[in-house]
MIVEX-128359 format. One record per residue (C-alpha): residue number from 1; residue in one letter; x, y, z. Coordinates in steps of 0.02 Angstrom, whole numbers, plus 32768, in hexadecimal, padded with zeros to 4 digits. Example, Ala and Ser with C-alpha at 12.3 -4.5 7.8 and 13.67 -1.06 7.14 Angstrom:
% residues 2
@seq:1, type:A, u:8267, v:7F1F, w:8186
@seq:2, type:S, u:82AC, v:7FCB, w:8165
END
This chain:
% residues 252
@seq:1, type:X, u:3BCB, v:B80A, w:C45D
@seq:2, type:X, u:3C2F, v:B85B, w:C50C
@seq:3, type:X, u:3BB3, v:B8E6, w:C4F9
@seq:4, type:X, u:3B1A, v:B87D, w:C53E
@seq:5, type:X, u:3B67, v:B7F8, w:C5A9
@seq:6, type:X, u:3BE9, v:B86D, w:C5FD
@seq:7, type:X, u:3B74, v:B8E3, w:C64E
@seq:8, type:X, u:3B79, v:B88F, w:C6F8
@seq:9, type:X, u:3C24, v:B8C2, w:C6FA
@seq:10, type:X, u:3C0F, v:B96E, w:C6D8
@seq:11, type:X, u:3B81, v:B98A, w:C759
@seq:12, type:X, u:3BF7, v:B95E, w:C7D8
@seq:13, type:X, u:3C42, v:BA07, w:C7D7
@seq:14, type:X, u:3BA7, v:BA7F, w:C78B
@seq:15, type:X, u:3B99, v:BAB7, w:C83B
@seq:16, type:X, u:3C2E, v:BB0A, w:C82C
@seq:17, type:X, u:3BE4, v:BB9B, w:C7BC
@seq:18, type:X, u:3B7A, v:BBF3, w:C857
@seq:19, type:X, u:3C22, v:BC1D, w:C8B2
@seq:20, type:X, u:3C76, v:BC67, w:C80F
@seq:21, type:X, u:3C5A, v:BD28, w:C855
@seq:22, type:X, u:3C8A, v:BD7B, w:C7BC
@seq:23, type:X, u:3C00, v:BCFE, w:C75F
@seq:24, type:X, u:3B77, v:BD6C, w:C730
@seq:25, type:X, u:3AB1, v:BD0A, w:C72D
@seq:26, type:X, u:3AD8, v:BD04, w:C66B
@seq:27, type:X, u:3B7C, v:BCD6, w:C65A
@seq:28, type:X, u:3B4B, v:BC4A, w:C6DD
@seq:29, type:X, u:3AAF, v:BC10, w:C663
@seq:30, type:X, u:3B31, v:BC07, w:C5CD
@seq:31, type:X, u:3BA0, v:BB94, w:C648
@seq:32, type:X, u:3B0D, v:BB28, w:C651
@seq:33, type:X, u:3AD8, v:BB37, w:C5A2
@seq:34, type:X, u:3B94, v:BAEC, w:C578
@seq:35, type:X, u:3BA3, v:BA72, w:C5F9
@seq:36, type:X, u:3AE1, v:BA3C, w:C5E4
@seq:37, type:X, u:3A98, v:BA6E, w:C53C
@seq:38, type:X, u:3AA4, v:B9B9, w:C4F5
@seq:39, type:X, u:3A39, v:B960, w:C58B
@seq:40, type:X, u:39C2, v:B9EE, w:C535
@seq:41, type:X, u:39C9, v:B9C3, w:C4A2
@seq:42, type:X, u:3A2F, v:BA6A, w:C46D
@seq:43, type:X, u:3A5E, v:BA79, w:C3BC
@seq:44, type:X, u:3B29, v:BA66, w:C3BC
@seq:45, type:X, u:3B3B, v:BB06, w:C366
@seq:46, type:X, u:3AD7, v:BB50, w:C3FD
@seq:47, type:X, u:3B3E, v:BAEC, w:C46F
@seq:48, type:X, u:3BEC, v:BB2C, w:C43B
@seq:49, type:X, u:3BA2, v:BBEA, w:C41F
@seq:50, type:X, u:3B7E, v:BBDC, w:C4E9
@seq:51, type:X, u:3C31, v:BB81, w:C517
@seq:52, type:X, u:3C88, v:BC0D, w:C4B4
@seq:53, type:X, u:3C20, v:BCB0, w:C506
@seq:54, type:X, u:3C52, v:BC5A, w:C5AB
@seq:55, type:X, u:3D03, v:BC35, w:C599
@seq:56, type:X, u:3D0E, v:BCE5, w:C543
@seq:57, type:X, u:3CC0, v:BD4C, w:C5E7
@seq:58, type:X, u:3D4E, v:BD04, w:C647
@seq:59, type:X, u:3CEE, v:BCFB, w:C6E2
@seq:60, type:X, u:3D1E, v:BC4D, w:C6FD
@seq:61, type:X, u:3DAA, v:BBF6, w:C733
@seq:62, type:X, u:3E0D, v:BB45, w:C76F
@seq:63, type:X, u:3DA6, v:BABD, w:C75E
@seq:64, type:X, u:3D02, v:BB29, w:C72F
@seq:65, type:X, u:3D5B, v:BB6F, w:C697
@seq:66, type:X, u:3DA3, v:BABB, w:C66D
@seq:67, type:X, u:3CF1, v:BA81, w:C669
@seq:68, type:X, u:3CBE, v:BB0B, w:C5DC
@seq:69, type:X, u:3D5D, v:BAB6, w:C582
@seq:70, type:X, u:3D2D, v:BA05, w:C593
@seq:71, type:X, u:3C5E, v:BA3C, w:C560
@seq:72, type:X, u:3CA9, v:BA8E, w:C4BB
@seq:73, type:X, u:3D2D, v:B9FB, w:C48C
@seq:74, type:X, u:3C98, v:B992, w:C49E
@seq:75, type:X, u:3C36, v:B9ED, w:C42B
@seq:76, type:X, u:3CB3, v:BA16, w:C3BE
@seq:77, type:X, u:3CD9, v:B94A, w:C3BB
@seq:78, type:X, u:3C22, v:B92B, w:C393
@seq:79, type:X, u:3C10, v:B9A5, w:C304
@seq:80, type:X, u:3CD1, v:B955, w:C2CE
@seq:81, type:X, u:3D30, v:B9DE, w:C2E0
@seq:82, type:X, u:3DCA, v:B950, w:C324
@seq:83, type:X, u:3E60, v:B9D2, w:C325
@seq:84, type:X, u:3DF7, v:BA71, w:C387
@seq:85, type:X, u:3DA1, v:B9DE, w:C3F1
@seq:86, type:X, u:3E52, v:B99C, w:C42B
@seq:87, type:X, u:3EA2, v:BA4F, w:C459
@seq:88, type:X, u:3E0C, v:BA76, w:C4C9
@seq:89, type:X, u:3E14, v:B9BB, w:C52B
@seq:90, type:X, u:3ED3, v:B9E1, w:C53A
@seq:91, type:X, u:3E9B, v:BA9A, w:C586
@seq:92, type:X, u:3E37, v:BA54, w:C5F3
@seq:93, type:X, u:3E9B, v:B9DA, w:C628
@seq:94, type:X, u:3F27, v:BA5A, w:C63C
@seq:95, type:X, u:3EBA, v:BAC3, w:C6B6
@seq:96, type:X, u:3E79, v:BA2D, w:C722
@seq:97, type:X, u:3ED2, v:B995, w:C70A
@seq:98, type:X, u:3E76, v:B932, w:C7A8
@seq:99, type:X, u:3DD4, v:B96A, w:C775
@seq:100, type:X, u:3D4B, v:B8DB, w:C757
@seq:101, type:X, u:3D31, v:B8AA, w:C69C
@seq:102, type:X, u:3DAB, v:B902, w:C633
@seq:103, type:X, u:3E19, v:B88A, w:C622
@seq:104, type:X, u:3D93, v:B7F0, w:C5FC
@seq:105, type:X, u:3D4E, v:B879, w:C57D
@seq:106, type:X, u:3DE3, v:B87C, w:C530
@seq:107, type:X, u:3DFB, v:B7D1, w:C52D
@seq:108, type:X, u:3D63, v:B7B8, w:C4D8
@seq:109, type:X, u:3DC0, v:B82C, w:C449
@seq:110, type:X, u:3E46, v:B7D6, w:C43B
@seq:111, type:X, u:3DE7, v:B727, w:C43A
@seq:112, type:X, u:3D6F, v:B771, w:C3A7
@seq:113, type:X, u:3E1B, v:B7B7, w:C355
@seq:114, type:X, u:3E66, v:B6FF, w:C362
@seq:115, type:X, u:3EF4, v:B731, w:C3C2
@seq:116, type:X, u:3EE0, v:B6BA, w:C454
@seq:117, type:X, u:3F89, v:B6DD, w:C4AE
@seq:118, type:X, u:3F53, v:B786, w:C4DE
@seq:119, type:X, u:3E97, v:B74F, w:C50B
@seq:120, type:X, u:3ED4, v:B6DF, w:C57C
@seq:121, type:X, u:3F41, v:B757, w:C5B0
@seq:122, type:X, u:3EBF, v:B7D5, w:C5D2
@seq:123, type:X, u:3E48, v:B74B, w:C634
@seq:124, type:X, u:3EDA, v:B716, w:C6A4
@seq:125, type:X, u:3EEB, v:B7D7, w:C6C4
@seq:126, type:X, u:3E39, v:B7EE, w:C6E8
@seq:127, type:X, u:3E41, v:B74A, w:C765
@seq:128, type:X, u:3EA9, v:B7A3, w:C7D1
@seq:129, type:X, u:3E45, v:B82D, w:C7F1
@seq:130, type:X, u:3D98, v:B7AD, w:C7E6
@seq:131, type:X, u:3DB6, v:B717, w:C80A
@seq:132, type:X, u:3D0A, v:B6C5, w:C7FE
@seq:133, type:X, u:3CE6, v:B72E, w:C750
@seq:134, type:X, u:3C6D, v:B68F, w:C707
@seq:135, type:X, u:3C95, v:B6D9, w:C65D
@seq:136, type:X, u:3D43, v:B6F3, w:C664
@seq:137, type:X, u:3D56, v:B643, w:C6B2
@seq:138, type:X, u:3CF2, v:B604, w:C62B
@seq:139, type:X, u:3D4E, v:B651, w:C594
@seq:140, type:X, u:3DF4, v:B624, w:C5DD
@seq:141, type:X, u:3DC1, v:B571, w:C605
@seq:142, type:X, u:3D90, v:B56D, w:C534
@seq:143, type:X, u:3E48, v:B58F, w:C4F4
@seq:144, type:X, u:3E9C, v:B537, w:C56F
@seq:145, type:X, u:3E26, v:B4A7, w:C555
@seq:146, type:X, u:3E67, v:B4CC, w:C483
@seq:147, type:X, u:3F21, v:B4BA, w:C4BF
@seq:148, type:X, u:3EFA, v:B415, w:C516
@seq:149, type:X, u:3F29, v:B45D, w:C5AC
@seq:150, type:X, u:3E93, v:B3FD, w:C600
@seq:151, type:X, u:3EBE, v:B3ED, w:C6C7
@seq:152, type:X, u:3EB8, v:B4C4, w:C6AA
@seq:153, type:X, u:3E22, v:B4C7, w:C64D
@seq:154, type:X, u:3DB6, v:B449, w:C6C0
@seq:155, type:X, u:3DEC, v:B4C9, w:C74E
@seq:156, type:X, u:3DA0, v:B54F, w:C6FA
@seq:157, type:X, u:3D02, v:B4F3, w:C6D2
@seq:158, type:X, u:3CE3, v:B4AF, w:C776
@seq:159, type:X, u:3D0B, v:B55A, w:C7D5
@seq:160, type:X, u:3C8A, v:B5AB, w:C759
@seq:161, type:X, u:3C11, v:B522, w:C783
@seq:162, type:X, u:3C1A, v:B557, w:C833
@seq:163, type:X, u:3C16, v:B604, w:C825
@seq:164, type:X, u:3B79, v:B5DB, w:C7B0
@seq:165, type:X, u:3B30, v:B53F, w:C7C4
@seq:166, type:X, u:3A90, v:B556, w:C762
@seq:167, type:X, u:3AEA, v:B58D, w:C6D4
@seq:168, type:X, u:3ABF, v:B4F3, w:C64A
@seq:169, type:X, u:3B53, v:B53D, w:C5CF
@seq:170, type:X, u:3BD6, v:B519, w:C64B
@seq:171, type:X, u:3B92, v:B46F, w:C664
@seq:172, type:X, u:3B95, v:B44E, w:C5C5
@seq:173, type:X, u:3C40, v:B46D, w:C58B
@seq:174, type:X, u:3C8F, v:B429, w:C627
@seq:175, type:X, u:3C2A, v:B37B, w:C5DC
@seq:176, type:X, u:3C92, v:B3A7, w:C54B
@seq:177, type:X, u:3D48, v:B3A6, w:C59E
@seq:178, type:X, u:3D10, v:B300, w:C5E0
@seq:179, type:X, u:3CE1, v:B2B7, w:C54A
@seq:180, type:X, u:3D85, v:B2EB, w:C502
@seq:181, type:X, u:3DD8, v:B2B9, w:C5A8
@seq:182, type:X, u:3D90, v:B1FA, w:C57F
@seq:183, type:X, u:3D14, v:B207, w:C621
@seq:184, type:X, u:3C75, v:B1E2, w:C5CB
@seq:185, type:X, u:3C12, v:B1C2, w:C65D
@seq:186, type:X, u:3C39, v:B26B, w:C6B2
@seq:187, type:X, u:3C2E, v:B2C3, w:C615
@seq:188, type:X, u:3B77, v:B272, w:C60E
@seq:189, type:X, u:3B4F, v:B2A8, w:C6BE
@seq:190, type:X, u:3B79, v:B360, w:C69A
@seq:191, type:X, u:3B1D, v:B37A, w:C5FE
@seq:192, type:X, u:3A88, v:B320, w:C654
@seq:193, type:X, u:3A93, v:B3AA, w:C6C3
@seq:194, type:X, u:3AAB, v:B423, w:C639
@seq:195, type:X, u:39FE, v:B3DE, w:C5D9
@seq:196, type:X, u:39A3, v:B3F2, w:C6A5
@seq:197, type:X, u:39DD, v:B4A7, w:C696
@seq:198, type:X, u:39BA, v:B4D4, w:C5D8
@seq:199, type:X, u:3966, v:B44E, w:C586
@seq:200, type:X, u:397D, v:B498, w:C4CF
@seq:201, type:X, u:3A35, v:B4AA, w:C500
@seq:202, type:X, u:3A7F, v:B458, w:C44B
@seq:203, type:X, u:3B18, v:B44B, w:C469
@seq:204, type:X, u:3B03, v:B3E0, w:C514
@seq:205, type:X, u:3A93, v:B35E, w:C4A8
@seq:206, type:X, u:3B3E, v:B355, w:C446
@seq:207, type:X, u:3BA3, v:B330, w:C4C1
@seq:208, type:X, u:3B29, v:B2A8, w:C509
@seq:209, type:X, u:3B22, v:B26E, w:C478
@seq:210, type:X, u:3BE7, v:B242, w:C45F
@seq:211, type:X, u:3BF2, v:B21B, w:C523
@seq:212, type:X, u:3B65, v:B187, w:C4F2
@seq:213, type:X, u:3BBC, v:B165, w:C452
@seq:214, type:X, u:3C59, v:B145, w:C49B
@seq:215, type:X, u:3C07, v:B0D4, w:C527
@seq:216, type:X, u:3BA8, v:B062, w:C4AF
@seq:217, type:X, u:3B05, v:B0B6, w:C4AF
@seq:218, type:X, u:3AD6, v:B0D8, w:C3F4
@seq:219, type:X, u:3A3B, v:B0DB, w:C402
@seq:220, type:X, u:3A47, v:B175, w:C49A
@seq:221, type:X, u:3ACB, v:B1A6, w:C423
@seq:222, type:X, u:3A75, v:B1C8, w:C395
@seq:223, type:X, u:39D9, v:B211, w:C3DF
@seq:224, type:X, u:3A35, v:B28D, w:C434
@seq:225, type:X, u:3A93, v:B2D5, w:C38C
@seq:226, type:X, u:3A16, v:B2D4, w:C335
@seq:227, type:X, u:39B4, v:B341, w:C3CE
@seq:228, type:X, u:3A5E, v:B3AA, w:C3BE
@seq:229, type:X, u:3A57, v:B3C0, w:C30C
@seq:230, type:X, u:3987, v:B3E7, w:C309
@seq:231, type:X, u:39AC, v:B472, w:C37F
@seq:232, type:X, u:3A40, v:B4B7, w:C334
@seq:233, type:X, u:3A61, v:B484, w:C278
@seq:234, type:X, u:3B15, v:B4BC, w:C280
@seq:235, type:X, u:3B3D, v:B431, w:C2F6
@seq:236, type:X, u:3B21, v:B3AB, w:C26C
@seq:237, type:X, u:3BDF, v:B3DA, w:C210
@seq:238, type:X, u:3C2D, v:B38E, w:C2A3
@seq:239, type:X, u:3BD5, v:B2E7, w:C2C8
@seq:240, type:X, u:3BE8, v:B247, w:C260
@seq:241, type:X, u:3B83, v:B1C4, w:C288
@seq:242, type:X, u:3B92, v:B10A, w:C277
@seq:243, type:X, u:3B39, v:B071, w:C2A4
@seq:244, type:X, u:3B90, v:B04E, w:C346
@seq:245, type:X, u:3BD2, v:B0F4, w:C37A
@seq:246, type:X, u:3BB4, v:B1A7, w:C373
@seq:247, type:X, u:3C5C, v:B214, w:C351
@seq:248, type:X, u:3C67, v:B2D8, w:C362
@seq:249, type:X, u:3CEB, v:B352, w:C392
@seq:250, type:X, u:3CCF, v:B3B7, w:C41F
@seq:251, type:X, u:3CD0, v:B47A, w:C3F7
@seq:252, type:X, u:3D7A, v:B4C2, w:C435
END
């Protein structure tokens, strides 16, 4: 999961390698290989072969050898190696603590391990040094949105939204705080957006969906669940439908 979506944040800083002096043309392509090897499609094994030859020339260091951390913890997270994934985002952490996307990737950790404290933890950390991070905003706006802390969460959304406006996900699960925030008729303004942008977006058909339920529209209502639940099957455990209403719980 961070290995894909999180390479944006890396790239930031690849530059960096061509002024390492003591970085030799083949320690430099095993920098890459680490940093780079999943947008590749590089086997994981591969990957984490390159991050350790790099790390172990010492010819990087500060943020450049932080980044050869952060590309092994997230290989080492993907192939679930949780304990050796964890040292090496604390490592990297340790040798560049305002560097972009160590912190969210860590986040992203702790939000898989279920420890949401230190997730959110990590994303405030990480909107300090980026403070228009769409994901980071995004993940945070999700758990705060879970501890009903809703005035926080909408924040989040709607800075995301800004940063990224023709992003339908974003959209969609600001709907969602509506819905839960009893403004149906915003909620269904945002996920018509959301359908505009990504029109086999489920989970924005859901949200409709209850926004039209809860405003009398059951016959909106039910069309749009049952789009929902055509696109994405899963959906159906939450909804219950009835003759004059259409009832779901928004995903935290």
């Amino acid at each position: 999961m961070k290995i894909g979506p999180l390479l944006f944040a890396l790239a930031q800083l690849l530059p960096a390698w061509a002024i390492a002096a003591s970085a030799h043309q083949e320690v430099t392509a095993l920098a890459d290989e680490c940093t780079l090897g999943s947008s590749k499609g590089a086997a994981p094994a591969k990957i984490e072969a390159a991050c350790n030859a790099a790390i172990e020339a010492k010819a990087f260091y500060g943020k450049q050898l932080a980044l050869l951390y952060l590309g092994r913890a997230n290989v080492y997270d993907f192939m679930g190696h949780k304990a050796e994934a964890l040292a090496d985002y604390n490592k990297a952490i340790e040798l560049a603590p305002d560097a972009t996307g160590i912190y969210y990737n860590r986040g992203v950790y702790y939000t898989e391990a279920g420890d949401l404290d230190a997730a959110l933890s990590d994303y405030n950390s990480e909107l300090k040094n980026n403070p228009n991070m769409v994901s980071a905003l995004f993940n945070r706006a999700r758990i705060l949105a879970a501890r009903q802390r809703y005035d926080e969460a909408m924040a989040d959304f709607t800075r995301a939204i800004h940063v990224s406006p023709d992003t339908a996900i974003l959209r969609a699960e600001r709907g969602g705080l509506y819905v839960r925030q009893g403004e149906f008729n915003k909620a269904a303004e945002d996920e018509n957006q959301a359908i505009r942008l990504d029109p086999k977006l489920a989970l924005a058909y859901l949200y409709r969906g209850m926004a039209y339920g809860k405003l009398g529209d059951s016959e909106k209502a039910t069309d749009d669940i049952k789009t929902a639940i055509g696109l994405d099957p899963s959906l159906a455990k939450n909804v219950k439908l009835t003759p004059n209403d259409a009832q779901s719980t928004p995903a935290p």
